[in-house]
C-alpha positions in Angstrom: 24.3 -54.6 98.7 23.6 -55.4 102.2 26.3 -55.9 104.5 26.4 -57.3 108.4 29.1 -57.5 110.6 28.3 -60.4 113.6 30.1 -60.1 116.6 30.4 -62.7 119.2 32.4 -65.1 121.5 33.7 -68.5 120.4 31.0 -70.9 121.0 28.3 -68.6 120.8 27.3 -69.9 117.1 28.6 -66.9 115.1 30.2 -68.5 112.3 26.8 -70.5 112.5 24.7 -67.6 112.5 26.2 -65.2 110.0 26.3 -69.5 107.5 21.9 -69.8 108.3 21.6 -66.0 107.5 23.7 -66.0 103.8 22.0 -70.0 103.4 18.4 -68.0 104.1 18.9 -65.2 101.8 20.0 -68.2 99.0 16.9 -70.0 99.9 14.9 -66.5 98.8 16.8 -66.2 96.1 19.6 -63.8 97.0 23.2 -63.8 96.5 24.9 -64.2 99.4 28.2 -64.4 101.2 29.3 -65.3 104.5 32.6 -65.7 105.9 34.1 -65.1 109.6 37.7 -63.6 111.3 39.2 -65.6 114.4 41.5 -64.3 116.6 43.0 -66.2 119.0 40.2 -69.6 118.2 39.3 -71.1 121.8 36.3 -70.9 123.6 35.2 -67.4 124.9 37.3 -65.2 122.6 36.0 -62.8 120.2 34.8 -64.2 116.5 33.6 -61.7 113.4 31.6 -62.9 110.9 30.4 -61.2 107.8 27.5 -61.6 106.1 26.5 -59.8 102.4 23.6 -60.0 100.1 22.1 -58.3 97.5 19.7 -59.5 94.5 22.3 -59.3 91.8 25.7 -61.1 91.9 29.1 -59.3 93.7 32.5 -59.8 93.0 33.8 -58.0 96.6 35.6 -60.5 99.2 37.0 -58.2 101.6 35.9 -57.5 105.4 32.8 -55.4 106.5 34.1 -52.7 107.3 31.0 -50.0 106.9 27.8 -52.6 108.1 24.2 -51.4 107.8 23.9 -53.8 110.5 25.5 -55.5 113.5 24.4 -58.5 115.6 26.3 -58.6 118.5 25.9 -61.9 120.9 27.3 -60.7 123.7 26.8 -57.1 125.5 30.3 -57.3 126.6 31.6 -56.6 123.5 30.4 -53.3 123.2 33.0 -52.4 125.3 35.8 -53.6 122.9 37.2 -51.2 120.7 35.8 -51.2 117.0 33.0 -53.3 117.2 30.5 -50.0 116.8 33.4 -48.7 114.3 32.4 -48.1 110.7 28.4 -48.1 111.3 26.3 -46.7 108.9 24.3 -43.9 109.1 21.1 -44.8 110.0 22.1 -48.8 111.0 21.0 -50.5 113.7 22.7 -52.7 116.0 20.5 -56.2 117.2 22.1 -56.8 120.7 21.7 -60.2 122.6 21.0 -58.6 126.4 17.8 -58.3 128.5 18.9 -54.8 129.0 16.4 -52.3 127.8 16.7 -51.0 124.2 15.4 -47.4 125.1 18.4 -46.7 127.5 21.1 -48.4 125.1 20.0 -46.2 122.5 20.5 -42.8 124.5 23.8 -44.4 125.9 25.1 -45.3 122.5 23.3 -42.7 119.8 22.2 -45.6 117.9 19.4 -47.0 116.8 19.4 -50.7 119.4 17.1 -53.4 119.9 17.6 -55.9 122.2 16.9 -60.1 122.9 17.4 -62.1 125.3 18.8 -64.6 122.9 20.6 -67.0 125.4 17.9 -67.0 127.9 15.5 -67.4 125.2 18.2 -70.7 123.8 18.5 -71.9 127.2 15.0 -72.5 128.2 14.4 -73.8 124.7 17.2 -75.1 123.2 19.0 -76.1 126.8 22.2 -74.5 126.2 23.6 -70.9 125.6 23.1 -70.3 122.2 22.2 -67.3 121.0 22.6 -67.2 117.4 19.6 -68.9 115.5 16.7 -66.9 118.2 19.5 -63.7 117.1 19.2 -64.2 113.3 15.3 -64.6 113.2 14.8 -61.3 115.2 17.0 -59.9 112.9 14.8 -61.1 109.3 11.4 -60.0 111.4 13.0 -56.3 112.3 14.2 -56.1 108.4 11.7 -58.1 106.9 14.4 -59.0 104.3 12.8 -62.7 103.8 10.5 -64.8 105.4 11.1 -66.8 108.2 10.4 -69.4 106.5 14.0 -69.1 104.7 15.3 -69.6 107.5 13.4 -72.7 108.8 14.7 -74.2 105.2 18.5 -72.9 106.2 17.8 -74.5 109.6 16.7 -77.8 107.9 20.0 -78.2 105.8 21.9 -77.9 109.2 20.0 -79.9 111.8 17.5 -82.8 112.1 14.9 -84.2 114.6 14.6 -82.6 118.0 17.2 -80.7 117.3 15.6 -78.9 114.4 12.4 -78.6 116.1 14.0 -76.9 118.6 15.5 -74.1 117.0 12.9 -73.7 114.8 10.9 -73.1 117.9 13.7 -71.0 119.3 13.5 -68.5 116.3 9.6 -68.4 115.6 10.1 -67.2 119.9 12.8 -64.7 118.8 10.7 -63.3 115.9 7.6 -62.7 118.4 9.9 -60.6 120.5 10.3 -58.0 118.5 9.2 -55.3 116.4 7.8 -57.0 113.3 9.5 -54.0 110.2 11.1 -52.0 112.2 13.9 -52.0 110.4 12.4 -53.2 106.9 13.1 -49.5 105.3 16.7 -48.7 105.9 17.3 -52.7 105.1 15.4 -52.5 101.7 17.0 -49.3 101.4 20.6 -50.9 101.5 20.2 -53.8 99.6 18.4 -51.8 96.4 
């Protein structure tokens, strides 16, 4: 079983993003699950969401506590306590920041690739977004399912220029990184 742990602000799409990422996996033919944590539930403060899949049916309903992987919208939050906690060996952790990945990696001994999700949703979408460009870098560095799973998640959520939009948003995302990257430790995990 594969398990992500999404970590973001509210109003950032998290609950969104971890919903078109377990909705994706369904479209492929997965099973999937995908549920999030509030805190405090106003705008700005810090959501959880947790995604699972795996090819065969699961009974477990509990919190991620160990991900393969994280998707975190905001760099901020690596600066809270526990949202690197419980990482596996060998993870990797998608991070929405223009910083460069290189020099995250040395500063946090883990394997990092970064987008620049919200300026990516802002000059496409028009607003600060981050999670649909976040979740299609995520299936092109794992390789898990076509993008095309998630263009049919995305079409069960929005319509018109609003679909188009995001659609165009996450075919950008996918460009922007490295296409496999992480397809091996993600097959890995969810045979």
């Amino acid at each position: 079983m594969l398990e992500i742990r999404i970590h973001g602000r509210g109003g950032q799409g998290n609950v969104v993003a971890s919903y078109l990422l377990a909705l994706a996996a369904f479209e492929s033919g997965k099973y999937a699950q995908a549920f999030p944590s509030f805190g405090a539930e106003r705008r700005g403060a810090p959501v959880t969401a947790f995604v699972r899949l795996d090819d065969a049916p699961f009974r477990r309903r509990c919190q991620v506590r160990e991900p393969d992987f994280l998707i975190v919208q905001d760099q901020a939050l690596l600066h809270v306590p526990g949202v690197l906690s419980g990482l596996k060996e060998g993870g990797g952790i998608l991070l929405n920041a223009k910083a460069d990945s290189d020099g995250l990696q040395r500063q946090l001994g883990r394997k990092v690739v970064t987008v620049p999700a919200t300026e990516l949703a802002l000059a496409i979408l028009r607003k600060p977004v981050p999670n649909t460009a976040l979740i299609a870098a995520f299936l092109a560095l794992t390789e898990l399912m076509p993008l095309s799973a998630l263009n049919e998640a995305l079409q069960k959520r929005f319509r018109g220029e609003v679909l188009a939009r995001n659609w165009e948003l996450a075919e950008a995302a996918a460009k922007g990184v490295p296409v496999g990257l992480w397809r091996e430790r993600a097959h890995a995990a969810s045979a």
